[in-house]
C-alpha atoms as an extended CHARMM CRD file, in Angstrom:
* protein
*
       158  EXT
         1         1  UNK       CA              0.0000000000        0.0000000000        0.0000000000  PROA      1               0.0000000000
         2         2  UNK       CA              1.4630000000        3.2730000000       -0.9960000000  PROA      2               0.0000000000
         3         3  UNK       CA              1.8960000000        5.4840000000        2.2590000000  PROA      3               0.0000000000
         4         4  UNK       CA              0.0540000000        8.6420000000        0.5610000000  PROA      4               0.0000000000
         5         5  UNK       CA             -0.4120000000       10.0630000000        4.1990000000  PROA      5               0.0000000000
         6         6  UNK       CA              3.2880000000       10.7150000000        4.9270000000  PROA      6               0.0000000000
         7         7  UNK       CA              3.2260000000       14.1170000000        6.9570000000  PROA      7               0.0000000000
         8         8  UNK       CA              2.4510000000       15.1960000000       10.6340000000  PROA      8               0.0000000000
         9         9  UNK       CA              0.0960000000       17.9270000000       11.5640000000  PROA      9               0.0000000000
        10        10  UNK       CA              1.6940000000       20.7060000000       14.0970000000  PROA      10              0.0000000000
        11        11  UNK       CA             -0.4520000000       20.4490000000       17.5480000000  PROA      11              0.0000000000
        12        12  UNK       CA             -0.4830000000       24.1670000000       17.0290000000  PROA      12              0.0000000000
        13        13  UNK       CA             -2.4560000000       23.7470000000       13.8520000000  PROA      13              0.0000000000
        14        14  UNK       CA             -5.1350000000       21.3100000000       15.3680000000  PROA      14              0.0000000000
        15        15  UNK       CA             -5.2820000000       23.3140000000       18.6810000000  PROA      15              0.0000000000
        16        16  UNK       CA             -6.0580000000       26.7410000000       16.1780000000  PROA      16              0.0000000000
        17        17  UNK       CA             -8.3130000000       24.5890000000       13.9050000000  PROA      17              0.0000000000
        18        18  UNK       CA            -10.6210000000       23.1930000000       17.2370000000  PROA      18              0.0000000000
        19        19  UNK       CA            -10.2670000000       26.6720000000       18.7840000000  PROA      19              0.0000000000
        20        20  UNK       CA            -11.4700000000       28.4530000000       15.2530000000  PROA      20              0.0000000000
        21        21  UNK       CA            -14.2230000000       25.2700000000       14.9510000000  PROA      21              0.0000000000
        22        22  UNK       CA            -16.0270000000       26.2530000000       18.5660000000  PROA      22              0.0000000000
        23        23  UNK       CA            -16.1400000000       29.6650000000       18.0290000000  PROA      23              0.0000000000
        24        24  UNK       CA            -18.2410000000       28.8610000000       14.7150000000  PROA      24              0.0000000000
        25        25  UNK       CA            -20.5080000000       26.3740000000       16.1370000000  PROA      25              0.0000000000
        26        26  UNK       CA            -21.1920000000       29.0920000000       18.9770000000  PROA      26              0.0000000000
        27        27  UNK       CA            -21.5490000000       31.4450000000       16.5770000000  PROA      27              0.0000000000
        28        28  UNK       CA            -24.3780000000       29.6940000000       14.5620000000  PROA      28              0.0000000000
        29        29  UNK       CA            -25.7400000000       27.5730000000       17.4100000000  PROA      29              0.0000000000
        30        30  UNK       CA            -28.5060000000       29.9930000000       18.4570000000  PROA      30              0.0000000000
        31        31  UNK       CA            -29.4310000000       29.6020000000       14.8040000000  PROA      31              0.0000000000
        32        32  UNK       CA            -29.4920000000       26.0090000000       14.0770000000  PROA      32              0.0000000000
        33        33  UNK       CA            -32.1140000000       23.3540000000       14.8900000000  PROA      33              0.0000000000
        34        34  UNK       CA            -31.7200000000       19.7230000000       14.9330000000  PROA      34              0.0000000000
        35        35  UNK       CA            -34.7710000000       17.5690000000       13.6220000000  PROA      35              0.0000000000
        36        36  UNK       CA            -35.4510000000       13.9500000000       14.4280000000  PROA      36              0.0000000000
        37        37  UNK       CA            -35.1590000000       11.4550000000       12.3750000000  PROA      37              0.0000000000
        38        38  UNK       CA            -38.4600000000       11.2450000000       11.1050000000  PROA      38              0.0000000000
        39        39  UNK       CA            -38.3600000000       14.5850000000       10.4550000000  PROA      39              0.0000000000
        40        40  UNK       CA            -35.5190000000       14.4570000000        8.2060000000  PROA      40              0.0000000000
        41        41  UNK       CA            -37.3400000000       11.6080000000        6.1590000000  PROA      41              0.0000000000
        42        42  UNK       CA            -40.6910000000       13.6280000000        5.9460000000  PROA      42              0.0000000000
        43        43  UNK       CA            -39.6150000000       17.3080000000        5.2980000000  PROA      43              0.0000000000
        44        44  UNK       CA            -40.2420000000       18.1050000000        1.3080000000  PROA      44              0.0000000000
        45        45  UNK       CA            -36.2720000000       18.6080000000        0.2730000000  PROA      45              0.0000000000
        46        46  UNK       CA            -35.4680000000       21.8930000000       -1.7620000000  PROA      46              0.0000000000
        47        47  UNK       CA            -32.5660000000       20.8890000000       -4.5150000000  PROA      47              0.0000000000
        48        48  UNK       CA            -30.8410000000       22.6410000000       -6.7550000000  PROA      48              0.0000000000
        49        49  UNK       CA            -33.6880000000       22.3370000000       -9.6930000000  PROA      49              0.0000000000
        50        50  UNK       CA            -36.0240000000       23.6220000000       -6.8680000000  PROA      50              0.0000000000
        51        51  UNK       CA            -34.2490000000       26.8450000000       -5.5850000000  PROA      51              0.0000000000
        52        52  UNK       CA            -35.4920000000       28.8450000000       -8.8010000000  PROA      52              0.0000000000
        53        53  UNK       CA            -38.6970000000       27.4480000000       -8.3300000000  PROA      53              0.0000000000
        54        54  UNK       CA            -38.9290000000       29.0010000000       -4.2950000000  PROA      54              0.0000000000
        55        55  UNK       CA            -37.1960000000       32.1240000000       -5.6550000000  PROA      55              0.0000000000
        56        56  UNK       CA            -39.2010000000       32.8340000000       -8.1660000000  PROA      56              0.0000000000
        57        57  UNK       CA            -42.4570000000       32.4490000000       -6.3710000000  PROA      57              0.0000000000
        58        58  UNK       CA            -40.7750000000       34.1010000000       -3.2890000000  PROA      58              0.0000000000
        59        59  UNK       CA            -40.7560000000       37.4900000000       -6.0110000000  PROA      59              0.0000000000
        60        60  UNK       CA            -44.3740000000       36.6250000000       -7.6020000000  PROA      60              0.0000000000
        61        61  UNK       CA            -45.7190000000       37.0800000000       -3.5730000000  PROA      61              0.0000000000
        62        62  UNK       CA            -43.8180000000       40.6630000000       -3.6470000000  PROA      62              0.0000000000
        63        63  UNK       CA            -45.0020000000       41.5810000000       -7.3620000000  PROA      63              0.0000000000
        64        64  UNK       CA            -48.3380000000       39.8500000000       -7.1560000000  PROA      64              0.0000000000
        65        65  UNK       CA            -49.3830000000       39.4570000000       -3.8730000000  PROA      65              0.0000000000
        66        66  UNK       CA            -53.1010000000       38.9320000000       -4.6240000000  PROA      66              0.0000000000
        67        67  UNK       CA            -52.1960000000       35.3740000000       -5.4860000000  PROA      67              0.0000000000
        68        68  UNK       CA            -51.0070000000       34.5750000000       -2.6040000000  PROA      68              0.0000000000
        69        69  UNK       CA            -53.4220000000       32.4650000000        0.2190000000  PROA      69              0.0000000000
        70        70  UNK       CA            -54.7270000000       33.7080000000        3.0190000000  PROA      70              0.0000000000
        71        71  UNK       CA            -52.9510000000       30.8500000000        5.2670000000  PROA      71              0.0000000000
        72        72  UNK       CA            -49.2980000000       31.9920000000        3.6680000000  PROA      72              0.0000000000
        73        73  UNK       CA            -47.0860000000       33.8060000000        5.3800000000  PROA      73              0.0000000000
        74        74  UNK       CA            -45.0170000000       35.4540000000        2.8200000000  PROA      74              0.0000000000
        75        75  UNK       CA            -42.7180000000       37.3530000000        5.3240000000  PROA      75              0.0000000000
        76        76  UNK       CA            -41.8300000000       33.6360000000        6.4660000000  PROA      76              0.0000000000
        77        77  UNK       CA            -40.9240000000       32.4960000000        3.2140000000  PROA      77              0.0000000000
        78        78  UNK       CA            -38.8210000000       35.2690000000        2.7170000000  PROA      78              0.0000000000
        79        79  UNK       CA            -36.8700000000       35.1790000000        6.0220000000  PROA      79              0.0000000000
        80        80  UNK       CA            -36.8100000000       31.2250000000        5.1970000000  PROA      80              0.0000000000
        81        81  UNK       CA            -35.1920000000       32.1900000000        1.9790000000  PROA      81              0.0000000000
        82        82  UNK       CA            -32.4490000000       34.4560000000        3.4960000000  PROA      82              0.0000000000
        83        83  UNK       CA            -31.7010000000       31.6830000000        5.3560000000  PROA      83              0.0000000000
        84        84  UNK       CA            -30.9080000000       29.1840000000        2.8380000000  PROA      84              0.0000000000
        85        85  UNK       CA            -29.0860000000       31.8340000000        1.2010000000  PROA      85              0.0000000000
        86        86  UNK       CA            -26.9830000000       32.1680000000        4.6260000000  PROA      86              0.0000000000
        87        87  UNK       CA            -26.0910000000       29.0190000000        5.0700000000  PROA      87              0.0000000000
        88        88  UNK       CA            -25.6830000000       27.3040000000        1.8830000000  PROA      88              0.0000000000
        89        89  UNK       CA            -22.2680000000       28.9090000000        1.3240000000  PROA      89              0.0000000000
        90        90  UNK       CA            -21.1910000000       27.5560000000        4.4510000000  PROA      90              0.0000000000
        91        91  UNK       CA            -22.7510000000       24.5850000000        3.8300000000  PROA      91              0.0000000000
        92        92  UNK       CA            -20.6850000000       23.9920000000        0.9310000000  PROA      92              0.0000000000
        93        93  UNK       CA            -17.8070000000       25.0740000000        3.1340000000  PROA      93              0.0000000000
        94        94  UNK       CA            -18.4710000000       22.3110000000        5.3500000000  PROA      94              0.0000000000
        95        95  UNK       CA            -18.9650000000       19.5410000000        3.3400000000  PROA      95              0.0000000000
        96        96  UNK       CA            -15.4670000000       20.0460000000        1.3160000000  PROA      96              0.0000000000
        97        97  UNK       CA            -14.3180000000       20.4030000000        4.7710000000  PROA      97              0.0000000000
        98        98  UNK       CA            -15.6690000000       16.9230000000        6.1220000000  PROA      98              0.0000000000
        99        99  UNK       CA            -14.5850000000       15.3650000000        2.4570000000  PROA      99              0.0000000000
       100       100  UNK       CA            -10.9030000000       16.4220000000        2.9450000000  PROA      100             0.0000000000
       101       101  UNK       CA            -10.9610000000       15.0010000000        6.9560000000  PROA      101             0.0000000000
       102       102  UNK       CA            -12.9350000000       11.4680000000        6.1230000000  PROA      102             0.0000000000
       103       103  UNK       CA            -10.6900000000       10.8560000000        2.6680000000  PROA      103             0.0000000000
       104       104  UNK       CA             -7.7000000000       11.7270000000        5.4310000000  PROA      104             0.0000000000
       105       105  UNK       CA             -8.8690000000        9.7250000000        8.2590000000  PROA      105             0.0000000000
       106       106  UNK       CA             -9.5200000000        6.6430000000        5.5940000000  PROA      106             0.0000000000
       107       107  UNK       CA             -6.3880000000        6.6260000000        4.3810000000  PROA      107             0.0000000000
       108       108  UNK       CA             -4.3220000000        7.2580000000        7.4640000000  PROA      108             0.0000000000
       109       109  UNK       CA             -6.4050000000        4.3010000000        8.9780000000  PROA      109             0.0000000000
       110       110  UNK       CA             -5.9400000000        2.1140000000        6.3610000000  PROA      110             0.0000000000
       111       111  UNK       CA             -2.0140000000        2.5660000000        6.7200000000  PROA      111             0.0000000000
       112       112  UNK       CA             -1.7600000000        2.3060000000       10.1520000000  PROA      112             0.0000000000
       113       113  UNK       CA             -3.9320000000       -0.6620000000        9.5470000000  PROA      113             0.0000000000
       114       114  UNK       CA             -2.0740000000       -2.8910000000        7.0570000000  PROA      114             0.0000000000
       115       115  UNK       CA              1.0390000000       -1.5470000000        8.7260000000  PROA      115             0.0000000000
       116       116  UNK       CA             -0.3980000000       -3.0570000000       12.1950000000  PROA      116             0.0000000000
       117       117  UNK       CA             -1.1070000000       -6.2780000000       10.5330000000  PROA      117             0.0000000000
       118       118  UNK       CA              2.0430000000       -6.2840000000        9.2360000000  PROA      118             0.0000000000
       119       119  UNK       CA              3.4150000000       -6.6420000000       12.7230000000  PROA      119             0.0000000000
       120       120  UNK       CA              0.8150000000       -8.7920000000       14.2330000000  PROA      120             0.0000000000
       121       121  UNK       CA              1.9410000000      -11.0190000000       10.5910000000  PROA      121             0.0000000000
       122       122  UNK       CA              5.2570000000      -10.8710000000       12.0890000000  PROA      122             0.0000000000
       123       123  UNK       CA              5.1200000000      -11.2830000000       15.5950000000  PROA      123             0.0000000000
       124       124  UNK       CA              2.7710000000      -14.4160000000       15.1010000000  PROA      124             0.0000000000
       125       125  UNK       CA              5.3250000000      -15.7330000000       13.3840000000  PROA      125             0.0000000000
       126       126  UNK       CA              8.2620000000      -15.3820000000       15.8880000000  PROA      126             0.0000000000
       127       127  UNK       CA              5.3710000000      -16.7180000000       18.6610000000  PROA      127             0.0000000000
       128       128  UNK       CA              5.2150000000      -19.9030000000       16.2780000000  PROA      128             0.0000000000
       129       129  UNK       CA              8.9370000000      -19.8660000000       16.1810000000  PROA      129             0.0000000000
       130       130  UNK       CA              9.1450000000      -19.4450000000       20.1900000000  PROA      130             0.0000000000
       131       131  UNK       CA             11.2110000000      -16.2780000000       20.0220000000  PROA      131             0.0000000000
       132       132  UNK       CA             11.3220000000      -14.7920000000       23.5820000000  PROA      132             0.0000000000
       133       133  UNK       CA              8.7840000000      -12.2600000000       24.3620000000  PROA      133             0.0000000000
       134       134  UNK       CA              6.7160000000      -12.6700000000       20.7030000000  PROA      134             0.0000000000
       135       135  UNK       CA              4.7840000000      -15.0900000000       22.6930000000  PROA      135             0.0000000000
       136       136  UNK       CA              2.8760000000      -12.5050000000       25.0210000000  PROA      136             0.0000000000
       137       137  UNK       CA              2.3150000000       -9.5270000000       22.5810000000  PROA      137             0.0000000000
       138       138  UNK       CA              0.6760000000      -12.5970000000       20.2440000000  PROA      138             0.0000000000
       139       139  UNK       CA             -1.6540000000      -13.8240000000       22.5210000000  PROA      139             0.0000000000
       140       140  UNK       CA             -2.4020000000       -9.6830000000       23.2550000000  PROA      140             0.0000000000
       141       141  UNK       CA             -2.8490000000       -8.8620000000       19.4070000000  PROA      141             0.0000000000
       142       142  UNK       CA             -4.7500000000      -11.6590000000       18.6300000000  PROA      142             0.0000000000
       143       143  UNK       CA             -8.1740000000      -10.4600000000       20.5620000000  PROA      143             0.0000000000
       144       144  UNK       CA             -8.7560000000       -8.1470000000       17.9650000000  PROA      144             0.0000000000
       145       145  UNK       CA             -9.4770000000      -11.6040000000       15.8750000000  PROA      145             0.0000000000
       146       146  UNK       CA            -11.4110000000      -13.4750000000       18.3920000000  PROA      146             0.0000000000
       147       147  UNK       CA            -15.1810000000      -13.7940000000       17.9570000000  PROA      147             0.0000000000
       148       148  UNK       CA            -17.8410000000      -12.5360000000       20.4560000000  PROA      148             0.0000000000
       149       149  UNK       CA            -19.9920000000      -15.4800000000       20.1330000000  PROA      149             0.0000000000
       150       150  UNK       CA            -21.9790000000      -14.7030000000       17.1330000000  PROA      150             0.0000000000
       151       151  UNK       CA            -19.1070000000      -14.4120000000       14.1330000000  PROA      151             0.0000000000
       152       152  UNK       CA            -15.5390000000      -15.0000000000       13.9340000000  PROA      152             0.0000000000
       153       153  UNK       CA            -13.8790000000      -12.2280000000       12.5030000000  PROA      153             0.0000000000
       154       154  UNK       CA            -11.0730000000      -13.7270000000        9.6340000000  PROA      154             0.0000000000
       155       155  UNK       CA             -7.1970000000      -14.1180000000       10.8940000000  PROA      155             0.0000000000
       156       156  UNK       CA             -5.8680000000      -12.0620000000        8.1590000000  PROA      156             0.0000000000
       157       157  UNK       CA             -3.6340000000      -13.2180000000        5.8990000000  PROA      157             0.0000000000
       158       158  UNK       CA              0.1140000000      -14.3410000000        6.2600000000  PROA      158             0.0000000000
């Protein structure tokens, strides 16, 4: 596996990053709501081919407001609008954001992984070979392979 992470991030950088991260989230947290799952699944979903649609009709209720239903409240849509128009941008921000630290996180754990088995490989092997000390940090590694009753998770490969 090529080793594509090969750097080390400066605590100073993480402790800046996490420092600039919770003054965001207490920037925005009086503004954001959290909906249940059900929610999620039930709310109609505004896409991209949608947001013309909403912002057009948001300007026919200003230009034409005798179309408009009694029940609507047009001052909502529009402050529902500004919103959207708030936060998508950051949105956006975000989810590059995330991309960059998952793709990261994968790949550093899949390194650290196959380099781990790499060792356990090798240490299994001096245990079988009765190499002082391999023995114990064997019998150690090898929980990470033992089953919990229902499944037996596969020895990897030698």
């Amino acid at each position: 596996m090529e080793n594509i992470v090969d750097f080390i991030i400066p605590n100073e950088v993480i402790t800046d990053v996490q420092t600039k991260l919770a003054e965001v989230q207490t920037a925005l947290q009086p503004y954001l709501i959290a909906l249940t799952p059900e929610e999620r699944r039930t709310l109609p979903k505004m896409s991209d081919k949608t947001l013309p649609f909403v912002e057009k009709t948001l300007d026919y209720t200003t230009s034409d407001p005798q179309f408009a239903p009694p029940f609507m409240n047009t001052q909502a849509l529009a402050n529902d609008m500004n919103v959207v128009g708030q936060l998508v941008p950051l949105l956006r921000v975000v989810q590059q954001l995330n991309d960059g630290l998952d793709d990261t996180v994968m790949a550093a754990g899949g390194e650290s992984y196959v380099n781990a088995l790499g060792y356990y490989n090798s240490v299994k092997q001096a245990a079988k070979m009765n190499i002082p000390g391999a023995k114990a940090i064997f019998e150690d590694l090898k929980k990470r392979f033992e089953s919990n009753g229902s499944r037996k998770k596969p020895e990897p490969e030698e």
